[in-house]
N, C-alpha and C positions, 0 to 999 in steps of 0.2 A: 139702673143705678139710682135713679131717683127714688122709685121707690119703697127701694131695700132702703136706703136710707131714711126716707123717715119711716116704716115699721120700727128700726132698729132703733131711731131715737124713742119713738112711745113706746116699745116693749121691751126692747136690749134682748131682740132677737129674730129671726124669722121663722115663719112655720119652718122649712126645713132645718135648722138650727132648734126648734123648741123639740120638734120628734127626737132628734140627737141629742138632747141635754148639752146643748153650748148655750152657753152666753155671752153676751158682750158687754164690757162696761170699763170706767176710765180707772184707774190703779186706781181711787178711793171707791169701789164695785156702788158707783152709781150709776146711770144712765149716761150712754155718752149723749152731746147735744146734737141737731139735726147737723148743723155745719161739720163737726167731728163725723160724723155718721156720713154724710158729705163728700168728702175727705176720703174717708175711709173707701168707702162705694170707687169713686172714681179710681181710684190708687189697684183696688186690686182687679178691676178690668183694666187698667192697663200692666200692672204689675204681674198679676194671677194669670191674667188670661190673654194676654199681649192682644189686648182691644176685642176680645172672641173672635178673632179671624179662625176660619178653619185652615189644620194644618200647625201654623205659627202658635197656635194656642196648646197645642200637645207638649211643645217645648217649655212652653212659661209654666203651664202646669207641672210638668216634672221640677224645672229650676228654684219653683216657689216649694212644692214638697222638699226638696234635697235641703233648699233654706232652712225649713221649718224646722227637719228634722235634727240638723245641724245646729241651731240656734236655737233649738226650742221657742222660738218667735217670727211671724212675717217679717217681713218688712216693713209691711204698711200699718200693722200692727205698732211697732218698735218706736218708727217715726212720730205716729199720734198720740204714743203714751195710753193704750187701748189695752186692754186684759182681754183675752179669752181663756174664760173658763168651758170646765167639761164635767161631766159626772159619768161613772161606768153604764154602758147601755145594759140594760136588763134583757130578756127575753122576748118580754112584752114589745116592746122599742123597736128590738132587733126586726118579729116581725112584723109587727107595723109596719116599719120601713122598706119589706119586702113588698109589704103588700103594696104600699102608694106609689114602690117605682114599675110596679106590675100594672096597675089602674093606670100611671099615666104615662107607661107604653104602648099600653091600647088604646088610650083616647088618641096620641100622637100617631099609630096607625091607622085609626078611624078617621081621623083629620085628614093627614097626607090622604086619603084614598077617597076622600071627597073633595076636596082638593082635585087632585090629579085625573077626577070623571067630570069635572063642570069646566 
């Protein structure tokens, strides 16, 4: 939480957010500040992801989509007065994105499995 939030105040984004063309920024599309960024961070683990509990967390995640898509805004979005913007993924983007949740399903395999031998 900490520190998506402040990436997001000095970039108005995260690498995963930058691969996807979203940004973040305040309804005047400036930078939001670390405290907003803050704010924001906190809210949607507990909002988004009902604190990452496993299990509990499938649920906030579906509730916060069904929002979104309903609202065309989060919540936690709404409350801070926060924009996210998007731009259409390309091709390029798309498999980028394949590729880095491939790389970092096998690092997360290789981990777990060294791990679980020591």
């Amino acid at each position: 939480v900490l520190f998506e939030a402040i990436i997001i105040s000095l970039f108005g984004n995260t690498l995963g957010k930058l691969i996807l063309n979203i940004k973040i920024s305040d309804i005047e599309k400036k930078k939001i500040s670390f405290k907003k960024a803050l704010k924001r961070s906190i809210k949607v683990w507990i909002y988004g992801s009902g604190f990452s509990l496993p299990i509990l967390n499938i649920f906030f995640y579906i509730k916060s989509y069904n929002s979104l898509i309903k609202n065309k805004i989060t919540k936690w979005d709404k409350e801070e007065n926060i924009e996210v913007s998007y731009k259409e993924l390309d091709n390029s983007r798309i498999i980028l994105t394949i590729f880095i949740m491939i790389i970092i399903f096998i690092l997360n395999s290789m981990l777990s499995l060294n791990i679980s031998n020591t």
